[in-house]
HTML snippet that shows the backbone in 3Dmol.js (N, CA, C, O; Angstrom):
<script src="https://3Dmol.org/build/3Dmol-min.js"></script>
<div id="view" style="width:600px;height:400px;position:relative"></div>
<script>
const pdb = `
ATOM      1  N   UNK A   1       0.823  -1.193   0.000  1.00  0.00           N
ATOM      2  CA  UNK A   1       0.000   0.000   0.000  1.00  0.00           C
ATOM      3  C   UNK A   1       0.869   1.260   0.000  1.00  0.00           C
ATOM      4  O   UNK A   1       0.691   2.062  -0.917  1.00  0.00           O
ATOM      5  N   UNK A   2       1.762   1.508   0.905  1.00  0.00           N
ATOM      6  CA  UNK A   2       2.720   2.398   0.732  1.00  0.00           C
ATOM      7  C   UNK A   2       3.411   2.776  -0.341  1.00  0.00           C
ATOM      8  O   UNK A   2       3.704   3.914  -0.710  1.00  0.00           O
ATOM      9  N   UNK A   3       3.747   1.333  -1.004  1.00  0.00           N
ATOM     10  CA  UNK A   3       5.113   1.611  -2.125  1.00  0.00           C
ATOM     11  C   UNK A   3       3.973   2.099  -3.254  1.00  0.00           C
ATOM     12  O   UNK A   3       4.282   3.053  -3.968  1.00  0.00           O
ATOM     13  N   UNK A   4       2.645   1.460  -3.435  1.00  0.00           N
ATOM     14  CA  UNK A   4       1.731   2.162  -4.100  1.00  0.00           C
ATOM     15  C   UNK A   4       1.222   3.959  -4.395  1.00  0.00           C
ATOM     16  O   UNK A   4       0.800   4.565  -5.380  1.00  0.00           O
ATOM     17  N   UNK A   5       1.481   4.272  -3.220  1.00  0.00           N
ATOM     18  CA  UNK A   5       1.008   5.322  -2.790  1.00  0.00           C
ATOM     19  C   UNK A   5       2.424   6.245  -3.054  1.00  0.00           C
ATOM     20  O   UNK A   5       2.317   7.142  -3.890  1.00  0.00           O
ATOM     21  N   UNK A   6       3.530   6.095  -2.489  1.00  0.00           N
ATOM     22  CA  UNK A   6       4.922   6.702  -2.838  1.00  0.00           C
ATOM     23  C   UNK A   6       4.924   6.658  -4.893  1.00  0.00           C
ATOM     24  O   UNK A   6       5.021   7.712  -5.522  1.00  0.00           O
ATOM     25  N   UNK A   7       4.819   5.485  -5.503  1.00  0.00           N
ATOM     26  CA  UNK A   7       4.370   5.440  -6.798  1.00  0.00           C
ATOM     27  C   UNK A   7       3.732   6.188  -7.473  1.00  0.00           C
ATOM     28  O   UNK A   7       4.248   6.480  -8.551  1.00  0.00           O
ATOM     29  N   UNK A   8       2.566   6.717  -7.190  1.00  0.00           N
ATOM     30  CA  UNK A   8       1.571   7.913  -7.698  1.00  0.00           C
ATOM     31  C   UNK A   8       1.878   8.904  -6.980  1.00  0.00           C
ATOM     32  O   UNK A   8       1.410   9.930  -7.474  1.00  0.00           O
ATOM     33  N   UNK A   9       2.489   9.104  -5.969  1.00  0.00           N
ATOM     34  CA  UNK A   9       3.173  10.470  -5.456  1.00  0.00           C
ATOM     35  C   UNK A   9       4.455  10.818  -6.473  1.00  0.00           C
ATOM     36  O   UNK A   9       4.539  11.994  -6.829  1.00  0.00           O
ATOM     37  N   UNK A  10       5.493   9.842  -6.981  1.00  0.00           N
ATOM     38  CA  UNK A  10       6.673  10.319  -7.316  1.00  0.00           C
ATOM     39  C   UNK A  10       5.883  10.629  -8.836  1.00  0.00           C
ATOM     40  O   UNK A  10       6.296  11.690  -9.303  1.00  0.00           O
ATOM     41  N   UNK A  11       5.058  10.093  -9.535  1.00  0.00           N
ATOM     42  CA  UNK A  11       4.364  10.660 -11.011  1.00  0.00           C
ATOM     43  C   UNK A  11       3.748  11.539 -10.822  1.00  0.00           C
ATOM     44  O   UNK A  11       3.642  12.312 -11.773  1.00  0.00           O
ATOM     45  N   UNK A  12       2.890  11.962  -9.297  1.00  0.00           N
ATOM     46  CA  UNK A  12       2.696  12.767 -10.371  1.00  0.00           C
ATOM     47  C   UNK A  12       3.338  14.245  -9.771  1.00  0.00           C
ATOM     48  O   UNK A  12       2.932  15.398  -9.922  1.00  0.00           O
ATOM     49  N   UNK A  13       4.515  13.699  -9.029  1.00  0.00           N
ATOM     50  CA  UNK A  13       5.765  15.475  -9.154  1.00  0.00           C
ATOM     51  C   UNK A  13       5.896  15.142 -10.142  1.00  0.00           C
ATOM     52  O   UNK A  13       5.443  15.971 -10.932  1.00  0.00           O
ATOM     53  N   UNK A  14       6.589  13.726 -10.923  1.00  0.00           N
ATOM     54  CA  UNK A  14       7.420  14.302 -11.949  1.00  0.00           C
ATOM     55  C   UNK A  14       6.359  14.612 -13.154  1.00  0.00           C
ATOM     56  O   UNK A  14       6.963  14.743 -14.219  1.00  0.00           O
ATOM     57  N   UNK A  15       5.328  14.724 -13.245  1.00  0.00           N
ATOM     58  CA  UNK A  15       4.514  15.108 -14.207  1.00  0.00           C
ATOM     59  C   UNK A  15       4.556  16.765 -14.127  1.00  0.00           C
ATOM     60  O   UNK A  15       4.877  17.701 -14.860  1.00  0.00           O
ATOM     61  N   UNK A  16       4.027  16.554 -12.773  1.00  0.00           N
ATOM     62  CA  UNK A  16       3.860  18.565 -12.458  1.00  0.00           C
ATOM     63  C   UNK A  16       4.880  19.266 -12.701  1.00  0.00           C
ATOM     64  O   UNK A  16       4.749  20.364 -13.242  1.00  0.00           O
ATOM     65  N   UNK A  17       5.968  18.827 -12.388  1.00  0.00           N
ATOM     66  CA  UNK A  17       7.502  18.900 -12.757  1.00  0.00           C
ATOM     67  C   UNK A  17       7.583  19.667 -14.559  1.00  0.00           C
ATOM     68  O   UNK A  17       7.787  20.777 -15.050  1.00  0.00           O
ATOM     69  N   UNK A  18       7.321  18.444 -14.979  1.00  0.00           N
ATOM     70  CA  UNK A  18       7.574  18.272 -16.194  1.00  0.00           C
ATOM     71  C   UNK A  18       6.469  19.384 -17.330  1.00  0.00           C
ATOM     72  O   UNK A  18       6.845  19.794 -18.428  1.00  0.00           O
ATOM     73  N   UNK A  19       5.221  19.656 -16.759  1.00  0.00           N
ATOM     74  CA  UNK A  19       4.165  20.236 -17.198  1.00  0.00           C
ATOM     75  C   UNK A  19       5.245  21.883 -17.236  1.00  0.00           C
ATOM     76  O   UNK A  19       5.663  22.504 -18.214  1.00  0.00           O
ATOM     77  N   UNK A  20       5.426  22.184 -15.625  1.00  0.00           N
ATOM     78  CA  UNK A  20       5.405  23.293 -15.273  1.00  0.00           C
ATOM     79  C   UNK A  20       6.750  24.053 -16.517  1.00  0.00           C
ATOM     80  O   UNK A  20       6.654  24.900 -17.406  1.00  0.00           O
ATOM     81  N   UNK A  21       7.401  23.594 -16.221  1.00  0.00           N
ATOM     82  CA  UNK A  21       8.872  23.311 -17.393  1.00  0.00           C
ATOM     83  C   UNK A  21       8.507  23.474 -18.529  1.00  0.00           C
ATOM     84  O   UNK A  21       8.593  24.686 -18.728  1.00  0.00           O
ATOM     85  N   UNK A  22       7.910  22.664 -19.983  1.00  0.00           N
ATOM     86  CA  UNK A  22       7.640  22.614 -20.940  1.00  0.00           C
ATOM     87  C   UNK A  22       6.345  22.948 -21.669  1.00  0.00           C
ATOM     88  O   UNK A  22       6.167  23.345 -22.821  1.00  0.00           O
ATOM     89  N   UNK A  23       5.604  22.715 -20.816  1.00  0.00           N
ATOM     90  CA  UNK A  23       4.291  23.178 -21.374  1.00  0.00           C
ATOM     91  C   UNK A  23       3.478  24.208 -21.108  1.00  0.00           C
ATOM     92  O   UNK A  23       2.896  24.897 -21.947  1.00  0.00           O
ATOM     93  N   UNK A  24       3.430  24.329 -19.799  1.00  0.00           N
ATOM     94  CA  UNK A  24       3.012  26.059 -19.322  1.00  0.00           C
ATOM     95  C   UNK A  24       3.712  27.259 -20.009  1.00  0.00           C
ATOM     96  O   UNK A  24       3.096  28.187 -20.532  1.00  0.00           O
ATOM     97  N   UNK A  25       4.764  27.172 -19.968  1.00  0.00           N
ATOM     98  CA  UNK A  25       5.041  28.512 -20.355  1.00  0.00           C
ATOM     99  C   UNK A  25       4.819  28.412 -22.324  1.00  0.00           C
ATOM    100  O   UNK A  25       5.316  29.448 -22.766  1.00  0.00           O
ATOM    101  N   UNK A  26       4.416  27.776 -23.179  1.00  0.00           N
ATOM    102  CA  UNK A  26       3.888  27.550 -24.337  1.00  0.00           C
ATOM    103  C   UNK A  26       2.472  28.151 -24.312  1.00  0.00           C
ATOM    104  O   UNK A  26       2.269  28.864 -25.296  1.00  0.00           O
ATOM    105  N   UNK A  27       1.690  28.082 -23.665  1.00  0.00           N
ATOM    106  CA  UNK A  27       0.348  28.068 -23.736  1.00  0.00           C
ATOM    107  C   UNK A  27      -0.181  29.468 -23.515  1.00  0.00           C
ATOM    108  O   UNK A  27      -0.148  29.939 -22.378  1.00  0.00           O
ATOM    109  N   UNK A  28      -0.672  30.171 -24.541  1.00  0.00           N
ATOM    110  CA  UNK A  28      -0.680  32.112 -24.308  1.00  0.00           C
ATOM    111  C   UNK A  28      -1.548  32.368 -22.726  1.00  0.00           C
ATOM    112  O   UNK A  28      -2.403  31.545 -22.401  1.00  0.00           O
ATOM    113  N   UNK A  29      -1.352  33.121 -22.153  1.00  0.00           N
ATOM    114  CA  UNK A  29      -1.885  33.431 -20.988  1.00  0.00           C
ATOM    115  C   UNK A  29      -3.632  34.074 -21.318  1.00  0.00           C
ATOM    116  O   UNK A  29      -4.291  34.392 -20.328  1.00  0.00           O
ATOM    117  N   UNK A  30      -4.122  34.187 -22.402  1.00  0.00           N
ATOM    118  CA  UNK A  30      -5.266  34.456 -22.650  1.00  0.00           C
ATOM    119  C   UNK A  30      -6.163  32.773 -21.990  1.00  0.00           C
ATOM    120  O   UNK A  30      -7.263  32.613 -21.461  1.00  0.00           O
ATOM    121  N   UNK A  31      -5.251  31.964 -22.288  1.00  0.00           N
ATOM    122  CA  UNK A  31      -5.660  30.327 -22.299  1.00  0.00           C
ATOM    123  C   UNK A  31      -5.517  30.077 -20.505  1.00  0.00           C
ATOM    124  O   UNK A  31      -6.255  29.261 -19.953  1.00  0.00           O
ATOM    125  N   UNK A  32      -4.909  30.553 -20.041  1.00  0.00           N
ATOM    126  CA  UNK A  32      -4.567  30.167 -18.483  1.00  0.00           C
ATOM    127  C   UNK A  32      -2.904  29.994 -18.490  1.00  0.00           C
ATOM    128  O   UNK A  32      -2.525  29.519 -17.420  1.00  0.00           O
ATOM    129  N   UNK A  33      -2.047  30.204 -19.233  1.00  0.00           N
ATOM    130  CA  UNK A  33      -0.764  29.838 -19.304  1.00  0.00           C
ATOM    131  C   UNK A  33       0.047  30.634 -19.148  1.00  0.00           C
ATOM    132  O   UNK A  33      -0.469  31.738 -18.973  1.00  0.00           O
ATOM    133  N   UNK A  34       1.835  30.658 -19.099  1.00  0.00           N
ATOM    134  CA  UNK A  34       2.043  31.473 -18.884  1.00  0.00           C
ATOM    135  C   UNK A  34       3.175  31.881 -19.771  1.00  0.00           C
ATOM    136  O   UNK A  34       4.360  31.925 -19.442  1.00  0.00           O
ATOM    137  N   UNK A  35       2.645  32.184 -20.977  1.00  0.00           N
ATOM    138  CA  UNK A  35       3.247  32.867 -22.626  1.00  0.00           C
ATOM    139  C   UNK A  35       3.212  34.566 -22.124  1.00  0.00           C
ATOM    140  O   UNK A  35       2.144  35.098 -21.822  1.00  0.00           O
ATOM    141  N   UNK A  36       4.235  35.143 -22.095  1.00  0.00           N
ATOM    142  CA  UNK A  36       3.792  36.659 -21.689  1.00  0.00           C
ATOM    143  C   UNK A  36       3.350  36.885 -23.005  1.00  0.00           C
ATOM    144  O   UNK A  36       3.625  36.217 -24.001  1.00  0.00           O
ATOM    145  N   UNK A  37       2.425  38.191 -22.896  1.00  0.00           N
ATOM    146  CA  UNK A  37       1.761  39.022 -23.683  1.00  0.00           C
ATOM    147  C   UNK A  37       2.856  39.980 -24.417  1.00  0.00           C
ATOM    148  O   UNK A  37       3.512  40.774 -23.743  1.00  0.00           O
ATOM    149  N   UNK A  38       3.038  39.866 -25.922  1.00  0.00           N
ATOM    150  CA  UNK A  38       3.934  40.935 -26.802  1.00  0.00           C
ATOM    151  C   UNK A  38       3.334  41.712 -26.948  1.00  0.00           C
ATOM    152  O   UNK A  38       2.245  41.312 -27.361  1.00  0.00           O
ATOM    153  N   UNK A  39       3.393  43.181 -26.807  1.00  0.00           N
ATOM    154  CA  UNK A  39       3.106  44.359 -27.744  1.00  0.00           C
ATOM    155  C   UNK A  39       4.248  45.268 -28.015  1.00  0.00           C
ATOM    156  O   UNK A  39       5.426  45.123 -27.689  1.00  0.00           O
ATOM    157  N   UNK A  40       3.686  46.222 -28.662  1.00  0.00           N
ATOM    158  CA  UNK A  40       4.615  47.398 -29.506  1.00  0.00           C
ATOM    159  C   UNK A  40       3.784  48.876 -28.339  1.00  0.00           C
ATOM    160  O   UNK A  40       2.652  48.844 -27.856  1.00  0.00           O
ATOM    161  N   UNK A  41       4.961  50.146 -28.172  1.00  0.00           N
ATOM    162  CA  UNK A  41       4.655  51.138 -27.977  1.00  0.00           C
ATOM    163  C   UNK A  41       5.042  51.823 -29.413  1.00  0.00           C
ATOM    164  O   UNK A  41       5.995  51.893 -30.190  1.00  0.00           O
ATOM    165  N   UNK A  42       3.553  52.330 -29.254  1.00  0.00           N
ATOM    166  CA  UNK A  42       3.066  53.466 -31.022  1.00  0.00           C
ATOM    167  C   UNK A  42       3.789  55.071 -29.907  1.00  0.00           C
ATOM    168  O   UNK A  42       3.278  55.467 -28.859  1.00  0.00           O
ATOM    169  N   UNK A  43       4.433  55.380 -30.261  1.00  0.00           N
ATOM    170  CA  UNK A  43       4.766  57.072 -29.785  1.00  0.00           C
ATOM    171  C   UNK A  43       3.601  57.978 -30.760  1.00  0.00           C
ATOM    172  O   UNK A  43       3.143  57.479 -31.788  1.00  0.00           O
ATOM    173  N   UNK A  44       3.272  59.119 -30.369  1.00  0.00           N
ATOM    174  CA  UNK A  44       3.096  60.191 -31.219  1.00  0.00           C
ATOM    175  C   UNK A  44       3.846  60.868 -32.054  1.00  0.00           C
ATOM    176  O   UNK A  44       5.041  60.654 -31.849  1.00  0.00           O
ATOM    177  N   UNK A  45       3.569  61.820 -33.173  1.00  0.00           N
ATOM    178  CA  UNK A  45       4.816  62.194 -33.521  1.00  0.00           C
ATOM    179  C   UNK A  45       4.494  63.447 -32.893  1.00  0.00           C
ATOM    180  O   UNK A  45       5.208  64.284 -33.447  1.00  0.00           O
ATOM    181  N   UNK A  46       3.813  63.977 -32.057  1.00  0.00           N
ATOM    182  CA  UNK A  46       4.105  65.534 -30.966  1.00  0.00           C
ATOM    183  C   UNK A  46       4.535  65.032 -29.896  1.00  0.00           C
ATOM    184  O   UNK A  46       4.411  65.654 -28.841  1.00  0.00           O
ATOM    185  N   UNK A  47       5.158  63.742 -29.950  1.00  0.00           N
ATOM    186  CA  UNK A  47       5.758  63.641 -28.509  1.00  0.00           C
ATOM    187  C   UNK A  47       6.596  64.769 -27.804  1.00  0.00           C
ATOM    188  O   UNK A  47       7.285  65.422 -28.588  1.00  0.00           O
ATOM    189  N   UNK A  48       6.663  65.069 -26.701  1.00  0.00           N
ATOM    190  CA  UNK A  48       7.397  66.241 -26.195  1.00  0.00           C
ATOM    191  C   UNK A  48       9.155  65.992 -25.942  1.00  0.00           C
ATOM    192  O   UNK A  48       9.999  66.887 -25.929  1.00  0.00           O
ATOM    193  N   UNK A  49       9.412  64.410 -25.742  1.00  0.00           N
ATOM    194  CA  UNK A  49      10.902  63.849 -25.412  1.00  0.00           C
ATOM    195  C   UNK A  49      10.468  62.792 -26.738  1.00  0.00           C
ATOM    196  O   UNK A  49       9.361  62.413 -27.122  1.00  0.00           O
ATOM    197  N   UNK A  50      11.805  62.515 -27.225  1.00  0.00           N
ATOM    198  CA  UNK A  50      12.234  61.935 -28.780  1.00  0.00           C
ATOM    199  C   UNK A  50      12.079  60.287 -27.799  1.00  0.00           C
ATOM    200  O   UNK A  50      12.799  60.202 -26.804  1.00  0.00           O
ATOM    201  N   UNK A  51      11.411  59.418 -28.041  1.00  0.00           N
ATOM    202  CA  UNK A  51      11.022  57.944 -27.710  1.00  0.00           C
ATOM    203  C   UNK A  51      12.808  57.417 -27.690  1.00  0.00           C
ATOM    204  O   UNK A  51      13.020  56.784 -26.656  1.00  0.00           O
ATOM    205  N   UNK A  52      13.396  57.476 -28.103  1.00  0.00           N
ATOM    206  CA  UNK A  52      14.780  56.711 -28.124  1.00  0.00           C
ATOM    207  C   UNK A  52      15.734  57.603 -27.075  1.00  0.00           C
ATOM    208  O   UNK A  52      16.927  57.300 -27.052  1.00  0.00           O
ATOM    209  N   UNK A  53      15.270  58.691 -26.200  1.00  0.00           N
ATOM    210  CA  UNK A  53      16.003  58.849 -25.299  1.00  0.00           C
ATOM    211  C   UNK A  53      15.892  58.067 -23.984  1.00  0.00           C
ATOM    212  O   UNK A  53      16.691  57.754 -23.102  1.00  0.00           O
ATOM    213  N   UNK A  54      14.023  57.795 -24.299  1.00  0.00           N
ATOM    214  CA  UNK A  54      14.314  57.227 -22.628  1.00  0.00           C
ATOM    215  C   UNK A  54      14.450  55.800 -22.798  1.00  0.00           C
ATOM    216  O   UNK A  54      13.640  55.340 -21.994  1.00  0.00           O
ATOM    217  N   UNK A  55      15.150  54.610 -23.530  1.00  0.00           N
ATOM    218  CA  UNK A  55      15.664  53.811 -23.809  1.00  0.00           C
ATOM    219  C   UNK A  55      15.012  52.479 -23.988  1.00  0.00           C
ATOM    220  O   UNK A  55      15.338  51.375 -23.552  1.00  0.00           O
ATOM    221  N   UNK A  56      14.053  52.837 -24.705  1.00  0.00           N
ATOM    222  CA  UNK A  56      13.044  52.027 -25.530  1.00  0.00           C
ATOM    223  C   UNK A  56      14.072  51.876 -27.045  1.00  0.00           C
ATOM    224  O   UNK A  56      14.569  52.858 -27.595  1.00  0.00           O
ATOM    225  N   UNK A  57      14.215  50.654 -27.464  1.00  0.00           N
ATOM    226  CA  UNK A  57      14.501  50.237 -28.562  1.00  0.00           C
ATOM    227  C   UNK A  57      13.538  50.246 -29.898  1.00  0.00           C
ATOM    228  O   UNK A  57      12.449  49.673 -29.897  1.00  0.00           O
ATOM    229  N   UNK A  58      14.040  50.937 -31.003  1.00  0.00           N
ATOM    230  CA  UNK A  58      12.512  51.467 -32.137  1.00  0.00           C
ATOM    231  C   UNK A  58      13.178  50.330 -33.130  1.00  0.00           C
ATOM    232  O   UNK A  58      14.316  49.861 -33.169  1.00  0.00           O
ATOM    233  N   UNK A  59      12.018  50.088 -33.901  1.00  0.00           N
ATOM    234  CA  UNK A  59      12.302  49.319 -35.278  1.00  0.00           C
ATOM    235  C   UNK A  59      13.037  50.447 -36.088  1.00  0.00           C
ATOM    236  O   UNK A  59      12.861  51.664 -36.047  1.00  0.00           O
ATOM    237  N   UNK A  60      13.927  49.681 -36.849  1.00  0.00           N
ATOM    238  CA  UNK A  60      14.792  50.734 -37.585  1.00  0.00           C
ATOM    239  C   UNK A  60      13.944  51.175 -38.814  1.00  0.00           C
ATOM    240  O   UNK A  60      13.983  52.311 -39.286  1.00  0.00           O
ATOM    241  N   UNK A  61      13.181  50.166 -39.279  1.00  0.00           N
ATOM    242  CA  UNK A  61      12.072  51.240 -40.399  1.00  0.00           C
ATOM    243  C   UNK A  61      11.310  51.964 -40.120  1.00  0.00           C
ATOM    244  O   UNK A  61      11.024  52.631 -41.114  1.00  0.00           O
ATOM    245  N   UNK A  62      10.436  52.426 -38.774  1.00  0.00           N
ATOM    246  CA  UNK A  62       9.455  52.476 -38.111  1.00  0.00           C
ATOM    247  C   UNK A  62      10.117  53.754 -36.953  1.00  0.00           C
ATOM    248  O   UNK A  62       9.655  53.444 -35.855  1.00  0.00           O
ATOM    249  N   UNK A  63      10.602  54.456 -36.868  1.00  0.00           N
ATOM    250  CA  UNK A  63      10.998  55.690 -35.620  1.00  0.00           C
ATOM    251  C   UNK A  63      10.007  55.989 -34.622  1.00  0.00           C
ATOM    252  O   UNK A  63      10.438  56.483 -33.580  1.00  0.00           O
ATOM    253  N   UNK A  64       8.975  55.827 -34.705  1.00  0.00           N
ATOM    254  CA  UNK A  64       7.881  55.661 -33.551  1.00  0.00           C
ATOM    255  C   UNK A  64       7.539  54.876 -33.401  1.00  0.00           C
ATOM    256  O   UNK A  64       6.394  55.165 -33.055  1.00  0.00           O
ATOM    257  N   UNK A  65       7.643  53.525 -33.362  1.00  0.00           N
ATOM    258  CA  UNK A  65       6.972  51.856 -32.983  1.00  0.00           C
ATOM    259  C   UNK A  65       8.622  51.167 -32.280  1.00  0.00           C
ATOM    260  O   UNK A  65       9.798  51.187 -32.642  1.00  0.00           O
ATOM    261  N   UNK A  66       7.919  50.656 -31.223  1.00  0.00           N
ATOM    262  CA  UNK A  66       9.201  50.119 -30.244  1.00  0.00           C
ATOM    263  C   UNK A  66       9.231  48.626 -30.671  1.00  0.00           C
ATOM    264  O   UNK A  66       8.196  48.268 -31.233  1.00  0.00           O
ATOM    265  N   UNK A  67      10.282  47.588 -30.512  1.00  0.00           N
ATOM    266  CA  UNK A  67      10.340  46.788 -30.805  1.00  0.00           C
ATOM    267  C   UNK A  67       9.368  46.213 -29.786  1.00  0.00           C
ATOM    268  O   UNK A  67       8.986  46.670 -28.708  1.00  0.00           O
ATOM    269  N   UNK A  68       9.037  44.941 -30.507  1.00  0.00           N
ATOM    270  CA  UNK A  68       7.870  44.219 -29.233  1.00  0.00           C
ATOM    271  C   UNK A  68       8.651  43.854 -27.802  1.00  0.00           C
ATOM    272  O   UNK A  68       9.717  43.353 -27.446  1.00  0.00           O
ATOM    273  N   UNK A  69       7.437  44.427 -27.206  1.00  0.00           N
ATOM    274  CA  UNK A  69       8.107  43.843 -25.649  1.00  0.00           C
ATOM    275  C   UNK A  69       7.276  43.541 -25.237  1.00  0.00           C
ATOM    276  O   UNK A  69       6.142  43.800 -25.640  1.00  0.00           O
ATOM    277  N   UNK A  70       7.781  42.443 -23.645  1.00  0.00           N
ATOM    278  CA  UNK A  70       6.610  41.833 -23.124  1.00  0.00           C
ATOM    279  C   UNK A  70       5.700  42.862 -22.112  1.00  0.00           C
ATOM    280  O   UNK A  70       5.877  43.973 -21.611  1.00  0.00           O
ATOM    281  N   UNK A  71       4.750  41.957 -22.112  1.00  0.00           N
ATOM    282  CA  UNK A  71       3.779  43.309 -21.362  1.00  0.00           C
ATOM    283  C   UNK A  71       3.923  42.891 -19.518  1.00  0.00           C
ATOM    284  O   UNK A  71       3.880  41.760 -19.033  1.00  0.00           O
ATOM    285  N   UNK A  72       4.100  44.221 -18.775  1.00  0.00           N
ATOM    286  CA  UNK A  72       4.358  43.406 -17.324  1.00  0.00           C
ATOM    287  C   UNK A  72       2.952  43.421 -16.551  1.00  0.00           C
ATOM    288  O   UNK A  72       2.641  42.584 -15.703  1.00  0.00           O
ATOM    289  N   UNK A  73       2.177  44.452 -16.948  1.00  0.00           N
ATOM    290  CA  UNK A  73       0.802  44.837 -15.975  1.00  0.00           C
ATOM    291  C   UNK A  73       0.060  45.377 -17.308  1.00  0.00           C
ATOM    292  O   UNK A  73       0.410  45.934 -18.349  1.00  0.00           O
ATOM    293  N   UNK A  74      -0.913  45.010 -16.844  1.00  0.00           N
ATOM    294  CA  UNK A  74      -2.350  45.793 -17.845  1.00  0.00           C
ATOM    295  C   UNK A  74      -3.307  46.393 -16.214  1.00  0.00           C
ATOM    296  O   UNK A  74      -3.309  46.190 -15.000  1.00  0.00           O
ATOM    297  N   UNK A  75      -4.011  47.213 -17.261  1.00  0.00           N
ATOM    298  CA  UNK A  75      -4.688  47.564 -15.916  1.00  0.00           C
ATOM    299  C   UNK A  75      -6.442  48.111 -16.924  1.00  0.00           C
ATOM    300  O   UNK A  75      -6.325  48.350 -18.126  1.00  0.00           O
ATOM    301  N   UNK A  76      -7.542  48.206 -16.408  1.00  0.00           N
ATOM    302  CA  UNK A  76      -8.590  49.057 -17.334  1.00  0.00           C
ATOM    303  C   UNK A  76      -8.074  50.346 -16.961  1.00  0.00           C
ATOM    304  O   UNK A  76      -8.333  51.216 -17.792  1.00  0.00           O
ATOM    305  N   UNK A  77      -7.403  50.739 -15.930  1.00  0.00           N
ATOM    306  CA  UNK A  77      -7.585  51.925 -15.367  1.00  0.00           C
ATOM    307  C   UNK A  77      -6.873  52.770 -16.163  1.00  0.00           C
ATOM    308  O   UNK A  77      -6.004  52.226 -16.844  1.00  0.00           O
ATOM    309  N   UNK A  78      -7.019  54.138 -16.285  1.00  0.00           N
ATOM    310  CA  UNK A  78      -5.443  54.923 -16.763  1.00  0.00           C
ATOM    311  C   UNK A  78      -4.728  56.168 -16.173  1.00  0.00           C
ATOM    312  O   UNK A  78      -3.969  57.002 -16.667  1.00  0.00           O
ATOM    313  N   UNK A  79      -5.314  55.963 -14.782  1.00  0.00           N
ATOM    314  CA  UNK A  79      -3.812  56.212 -14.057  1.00  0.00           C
ATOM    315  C   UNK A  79      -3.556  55.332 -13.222  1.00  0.00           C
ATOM    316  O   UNK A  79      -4.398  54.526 -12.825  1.00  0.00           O
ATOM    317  N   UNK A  80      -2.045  55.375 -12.745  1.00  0.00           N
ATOM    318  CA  UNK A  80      -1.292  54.597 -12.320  1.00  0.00           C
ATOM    319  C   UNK A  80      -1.358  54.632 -10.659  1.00  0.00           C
ATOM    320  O   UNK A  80      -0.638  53.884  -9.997  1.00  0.00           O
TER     321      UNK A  80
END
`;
const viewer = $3Dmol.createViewer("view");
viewer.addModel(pdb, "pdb");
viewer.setStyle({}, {cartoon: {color: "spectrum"}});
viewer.zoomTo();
viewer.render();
</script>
């Protein structure tokens, strides 16, 4: 009964193990997973400071679109 029980204990760490590792982070977080979210920052062009000073990386065809980055917080709100 024990060695039974130690048996389906050691599968299923090494499953959870193994899930948490390879397959979670695949699966977009819209789904429950944890794929971070890519987007782009669009600048204005009346921005008041030039987007490449404060050290956002721009597509080199594109001078106002930042290269994709991951997203850390969303919020509905819009202030901080």
């Amino acid at each position: 009964m024990v060695t039974a029980f130690a048996l389906v204990a050691t599968t299923a760490l090494l499953y959870s193990a193994l899930f948490m590792l390879y397959v979670y982070p695949t699966i977009p977080e819209q789904f429950g997973g944890g794929r971070p979210q890519r987007v782009s920052v669009l600048f204005a062009s009346d921005a008041s400071q030039d987007p490449g000073e404060i050290g956002l990386p721009l597509e080199p065809q594109k001078q106002r679109l930042s290269v994709p980055l991951e997203l850390v917080h969303e919020t509905d709100s819009l202030s901080t």
